[in-house]
VOBA-1610 file (N, C-alpha, C; in pm, whole numbers, padded with zeros to 5 digits, always signed):
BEGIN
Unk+01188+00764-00406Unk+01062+00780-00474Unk+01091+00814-00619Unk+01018+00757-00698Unk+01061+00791-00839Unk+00981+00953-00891Unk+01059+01052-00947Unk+01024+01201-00967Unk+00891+01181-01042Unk+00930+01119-01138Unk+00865+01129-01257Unk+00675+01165-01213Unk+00681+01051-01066Unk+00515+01024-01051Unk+00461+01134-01077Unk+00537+01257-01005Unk+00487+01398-00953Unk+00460+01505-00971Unk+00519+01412-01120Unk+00497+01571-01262Unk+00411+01581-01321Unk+00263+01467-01311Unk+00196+01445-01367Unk+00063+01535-01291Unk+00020+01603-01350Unk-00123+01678-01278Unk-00240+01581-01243Unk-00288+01523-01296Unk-00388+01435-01258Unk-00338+01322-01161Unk-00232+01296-01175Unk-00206+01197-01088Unk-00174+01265-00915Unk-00086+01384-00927Unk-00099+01465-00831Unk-00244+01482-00811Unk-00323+01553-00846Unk-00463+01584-00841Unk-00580+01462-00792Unk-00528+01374-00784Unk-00603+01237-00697Unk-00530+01201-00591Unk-00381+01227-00587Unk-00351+01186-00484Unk-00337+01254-00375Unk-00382+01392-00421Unk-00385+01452-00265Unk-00549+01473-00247Unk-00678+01427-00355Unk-00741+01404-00316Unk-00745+01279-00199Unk-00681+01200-00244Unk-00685+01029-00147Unk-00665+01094-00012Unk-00565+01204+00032Unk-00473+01258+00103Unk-00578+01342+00187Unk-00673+01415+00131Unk-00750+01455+00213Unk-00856+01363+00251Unk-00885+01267+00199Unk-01018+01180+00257Unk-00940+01076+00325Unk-00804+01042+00354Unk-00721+01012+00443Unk-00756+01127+00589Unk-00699+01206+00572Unk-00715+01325+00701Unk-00850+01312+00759Unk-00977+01319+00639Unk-01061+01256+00694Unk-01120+01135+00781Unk-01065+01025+00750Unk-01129+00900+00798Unk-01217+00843+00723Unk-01218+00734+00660Unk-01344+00658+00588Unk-01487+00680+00697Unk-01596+00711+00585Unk-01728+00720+00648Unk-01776+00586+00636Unk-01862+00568+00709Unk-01969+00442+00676Unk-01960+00381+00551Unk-02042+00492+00489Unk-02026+00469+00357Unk-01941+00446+00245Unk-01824+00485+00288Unk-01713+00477+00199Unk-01690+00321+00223Unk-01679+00306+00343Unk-01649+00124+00374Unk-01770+00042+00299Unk-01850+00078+00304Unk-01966+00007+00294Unk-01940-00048+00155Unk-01908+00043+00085Unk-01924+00033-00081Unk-01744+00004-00136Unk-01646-00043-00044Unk-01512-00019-00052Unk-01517-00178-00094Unk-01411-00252-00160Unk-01396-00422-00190Unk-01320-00433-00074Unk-01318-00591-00086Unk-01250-00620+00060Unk-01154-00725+00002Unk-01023-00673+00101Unk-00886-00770+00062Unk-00862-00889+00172Unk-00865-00935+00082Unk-00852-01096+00219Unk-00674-01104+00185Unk-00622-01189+00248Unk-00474-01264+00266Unk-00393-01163+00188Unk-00403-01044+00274Unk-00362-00882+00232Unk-00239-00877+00280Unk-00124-00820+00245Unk-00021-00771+00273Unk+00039-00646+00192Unk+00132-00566+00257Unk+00182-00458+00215Unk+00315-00486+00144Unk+00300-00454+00049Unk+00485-00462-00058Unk+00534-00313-00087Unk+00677-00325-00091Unk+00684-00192-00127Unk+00767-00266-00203Unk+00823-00171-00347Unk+00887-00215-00467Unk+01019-00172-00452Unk+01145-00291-00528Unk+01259-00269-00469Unk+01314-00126-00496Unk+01420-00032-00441Unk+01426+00078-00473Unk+01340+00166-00458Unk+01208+00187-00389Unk+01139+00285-00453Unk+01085+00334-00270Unk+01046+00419-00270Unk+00941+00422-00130Unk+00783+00396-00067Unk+00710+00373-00212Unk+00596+00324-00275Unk+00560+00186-00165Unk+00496+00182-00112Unk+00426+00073-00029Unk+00299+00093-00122Unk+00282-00072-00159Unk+00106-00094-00215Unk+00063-00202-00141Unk-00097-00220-00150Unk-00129-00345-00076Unk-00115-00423-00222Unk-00121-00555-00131Unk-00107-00670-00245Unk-00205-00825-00150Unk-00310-00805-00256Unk-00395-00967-00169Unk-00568-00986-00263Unk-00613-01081-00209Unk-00743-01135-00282Unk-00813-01037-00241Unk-00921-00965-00365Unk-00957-00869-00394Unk-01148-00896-00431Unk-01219-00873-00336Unk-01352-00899-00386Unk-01456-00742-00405Unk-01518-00765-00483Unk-01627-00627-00515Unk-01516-00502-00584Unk-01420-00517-00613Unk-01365-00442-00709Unk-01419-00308-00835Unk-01437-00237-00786Unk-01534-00189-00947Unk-01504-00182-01081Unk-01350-00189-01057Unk-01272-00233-01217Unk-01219-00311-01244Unk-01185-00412-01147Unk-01113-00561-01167Unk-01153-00641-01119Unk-01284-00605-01042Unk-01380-00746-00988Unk-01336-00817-00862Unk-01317-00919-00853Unk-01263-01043-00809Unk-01161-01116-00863Unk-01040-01129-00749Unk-00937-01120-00833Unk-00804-01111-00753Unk-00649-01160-00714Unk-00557-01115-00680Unk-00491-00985-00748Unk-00483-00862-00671Unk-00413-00717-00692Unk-00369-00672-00657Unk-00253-00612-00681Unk-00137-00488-00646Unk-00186-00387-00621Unk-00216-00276-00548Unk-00302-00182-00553Unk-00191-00067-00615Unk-00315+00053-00641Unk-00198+00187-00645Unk-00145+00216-00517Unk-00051+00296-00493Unk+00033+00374-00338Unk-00078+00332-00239Unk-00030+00278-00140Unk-00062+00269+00013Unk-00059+00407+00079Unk-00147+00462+00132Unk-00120+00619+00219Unk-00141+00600+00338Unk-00255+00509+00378Unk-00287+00467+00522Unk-00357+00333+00563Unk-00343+00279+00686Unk-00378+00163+00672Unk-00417+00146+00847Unk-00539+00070+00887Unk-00562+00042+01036Unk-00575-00084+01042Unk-00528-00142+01078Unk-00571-00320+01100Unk-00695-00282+01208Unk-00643-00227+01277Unk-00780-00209+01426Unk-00944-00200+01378Unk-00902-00123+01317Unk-01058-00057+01297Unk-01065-00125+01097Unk-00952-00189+01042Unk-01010-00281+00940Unk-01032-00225+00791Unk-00925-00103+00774Unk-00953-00046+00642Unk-00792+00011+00622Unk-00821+00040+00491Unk-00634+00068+00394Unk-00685+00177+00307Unk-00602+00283+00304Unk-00618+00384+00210Unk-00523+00402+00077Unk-00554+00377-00049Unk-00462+00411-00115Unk-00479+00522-00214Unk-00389+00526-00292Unk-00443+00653-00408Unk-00554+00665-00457Unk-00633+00549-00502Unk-00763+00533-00536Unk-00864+00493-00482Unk-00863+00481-00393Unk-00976+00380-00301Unk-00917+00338-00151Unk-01049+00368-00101Unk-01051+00282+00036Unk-01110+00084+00033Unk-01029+00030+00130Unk-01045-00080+00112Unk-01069-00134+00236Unk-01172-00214+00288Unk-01209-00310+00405Unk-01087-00422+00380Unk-01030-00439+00491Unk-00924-00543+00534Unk-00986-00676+00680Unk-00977-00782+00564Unk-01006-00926+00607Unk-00896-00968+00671Unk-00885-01076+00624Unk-00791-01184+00695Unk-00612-01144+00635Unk-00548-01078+00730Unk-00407-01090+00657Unk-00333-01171+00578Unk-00219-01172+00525Unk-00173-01327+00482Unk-00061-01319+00609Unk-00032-01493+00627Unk-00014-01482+00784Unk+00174-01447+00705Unk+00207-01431+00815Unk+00346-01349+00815Unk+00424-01445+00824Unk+00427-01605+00914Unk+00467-01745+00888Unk+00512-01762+00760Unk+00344-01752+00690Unk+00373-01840+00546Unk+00493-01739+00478Unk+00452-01616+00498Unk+00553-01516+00408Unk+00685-01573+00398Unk+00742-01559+00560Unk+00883-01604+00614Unk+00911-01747+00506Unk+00826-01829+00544Unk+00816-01998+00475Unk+00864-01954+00330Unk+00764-01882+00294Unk+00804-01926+00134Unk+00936-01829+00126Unk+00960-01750+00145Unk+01098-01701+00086Unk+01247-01724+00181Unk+01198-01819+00249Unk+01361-01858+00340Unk+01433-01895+00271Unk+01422-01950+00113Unk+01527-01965+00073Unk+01611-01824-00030Unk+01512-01771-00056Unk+01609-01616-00064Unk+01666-01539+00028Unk+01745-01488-00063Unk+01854-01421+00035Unk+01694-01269+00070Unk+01765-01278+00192Unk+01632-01108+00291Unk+01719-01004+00217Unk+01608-00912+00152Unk+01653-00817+00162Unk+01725-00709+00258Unk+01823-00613+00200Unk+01884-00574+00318Unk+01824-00464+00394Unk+01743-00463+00435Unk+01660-00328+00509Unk+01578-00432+00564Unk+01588-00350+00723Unk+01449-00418+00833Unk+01323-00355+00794Unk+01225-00546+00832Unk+01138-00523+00829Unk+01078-00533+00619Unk+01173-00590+00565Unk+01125-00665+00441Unk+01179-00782+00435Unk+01088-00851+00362Unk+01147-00985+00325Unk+01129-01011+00181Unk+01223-01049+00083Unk+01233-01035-00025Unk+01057-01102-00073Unk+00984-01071-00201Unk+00820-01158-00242Unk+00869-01243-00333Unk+00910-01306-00368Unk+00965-01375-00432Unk+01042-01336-00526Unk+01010-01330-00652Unk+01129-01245-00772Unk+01007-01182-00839Unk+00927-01083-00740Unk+00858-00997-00858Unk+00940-00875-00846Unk+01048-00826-00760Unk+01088-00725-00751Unk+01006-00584-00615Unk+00910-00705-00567Unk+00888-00614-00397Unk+00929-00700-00304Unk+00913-00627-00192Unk+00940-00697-00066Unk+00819-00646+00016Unk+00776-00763+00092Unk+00683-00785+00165Unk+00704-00745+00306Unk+00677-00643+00373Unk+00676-00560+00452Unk+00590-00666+00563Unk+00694-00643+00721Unk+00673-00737+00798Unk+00672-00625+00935Unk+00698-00514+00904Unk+00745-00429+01050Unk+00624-00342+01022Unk+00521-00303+01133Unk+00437-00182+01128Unk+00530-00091+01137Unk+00615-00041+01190Unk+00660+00035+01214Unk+00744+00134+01058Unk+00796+00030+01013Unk+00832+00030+00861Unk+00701+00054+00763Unk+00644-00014+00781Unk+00559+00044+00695Unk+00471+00186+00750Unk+00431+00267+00843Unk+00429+00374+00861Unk+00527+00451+00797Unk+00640+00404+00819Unk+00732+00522+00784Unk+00737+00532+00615Unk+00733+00422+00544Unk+00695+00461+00401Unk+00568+00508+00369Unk+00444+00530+00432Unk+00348+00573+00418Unk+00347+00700+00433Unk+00409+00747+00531Unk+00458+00863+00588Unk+00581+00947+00498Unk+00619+00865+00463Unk+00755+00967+00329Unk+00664+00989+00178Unk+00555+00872+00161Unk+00415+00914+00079Unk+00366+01051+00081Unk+00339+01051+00192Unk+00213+01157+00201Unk+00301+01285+00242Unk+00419+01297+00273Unk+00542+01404+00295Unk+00567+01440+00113Unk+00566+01341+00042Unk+00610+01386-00052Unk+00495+01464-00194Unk+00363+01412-00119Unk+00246+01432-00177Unk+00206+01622-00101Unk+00271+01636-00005Unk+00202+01735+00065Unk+00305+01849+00005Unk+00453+01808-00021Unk+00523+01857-00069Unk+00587+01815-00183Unk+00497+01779-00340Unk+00562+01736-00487Unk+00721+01793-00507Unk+00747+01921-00461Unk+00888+01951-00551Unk+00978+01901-00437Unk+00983+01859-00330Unk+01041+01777-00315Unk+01072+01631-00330Unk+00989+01624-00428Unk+01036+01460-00477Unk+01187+01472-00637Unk+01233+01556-00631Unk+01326+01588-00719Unk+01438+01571-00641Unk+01433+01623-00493Unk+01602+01632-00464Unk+01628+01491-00392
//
């Protein structure tokens, strides 16, 4: 995880807001009024522990309509159809299928950790394991619950 995020007060100061309306659960309302990501997938950036969503982005309140990287991923349900990140809750559509993922980057070399597959050359990898991606969501919100441990 990079230190630096954690030194910042406001940025701490939203993200353990996100952190408690995580613990919470999205209300009705929060979905209601949340944009919705179609051909959505989770990246986490090379080196880092940071999982963001990344996919087509509609009702946006600051970027509209639109393909986006989100801020930090904290939680995410395919079941019940919503993603939590630092800033916002988000309704989750149609995934991007995990095929095409594989397709387009077979000719790069896989990154070496299960459960990514290199995104092309933006410098993430496209997260293919639930299981993996819990666990970076989970070293998130470990490191959000506890900031001074993002130094050692």
């Amino acid at each position: 995880m990079e230190p630096h995020m954690f030194d910042n007060e406001r940025f701490i100061s939203r993200a353990t807001a996100a952190l408690a309306a995580l613990e919470c659960g999205p209300k009705p309302e929060d979905l209601a009024q949340a944009p919705l990501a179609e051909l959505w997938i989770a990246l986490v950036k090379d080196g880092t522990d940071l999982p963001v969503l990344w996919g087509y982005v509609t009702g946006h309140p600051l970027l509209g309509d639109r393909f986006i990287r989100t801020s930090p991923l904290i939680g995410l349900s395919r079941e019940a159809g919503w993603a939590r990140t630092f800033s916002r809750w988000y309704r989750l559509g149609e995934p991007f299928p995990i095929w095409k993922a594989q397709l387009a980057t077979r000719l790069e070399d896989p990154i070496k950790e299960i459960g990514l597959l290199r995104w092309g050359s933006t410098g993430y990898g496209a997260i293919v394991d639930t299981a993996f991606l819990e666990a970076k969501m989970a070293n998130v919100i470990a490191l959000l619950k506890n900031p001074d441990a993002a130094g050692s």
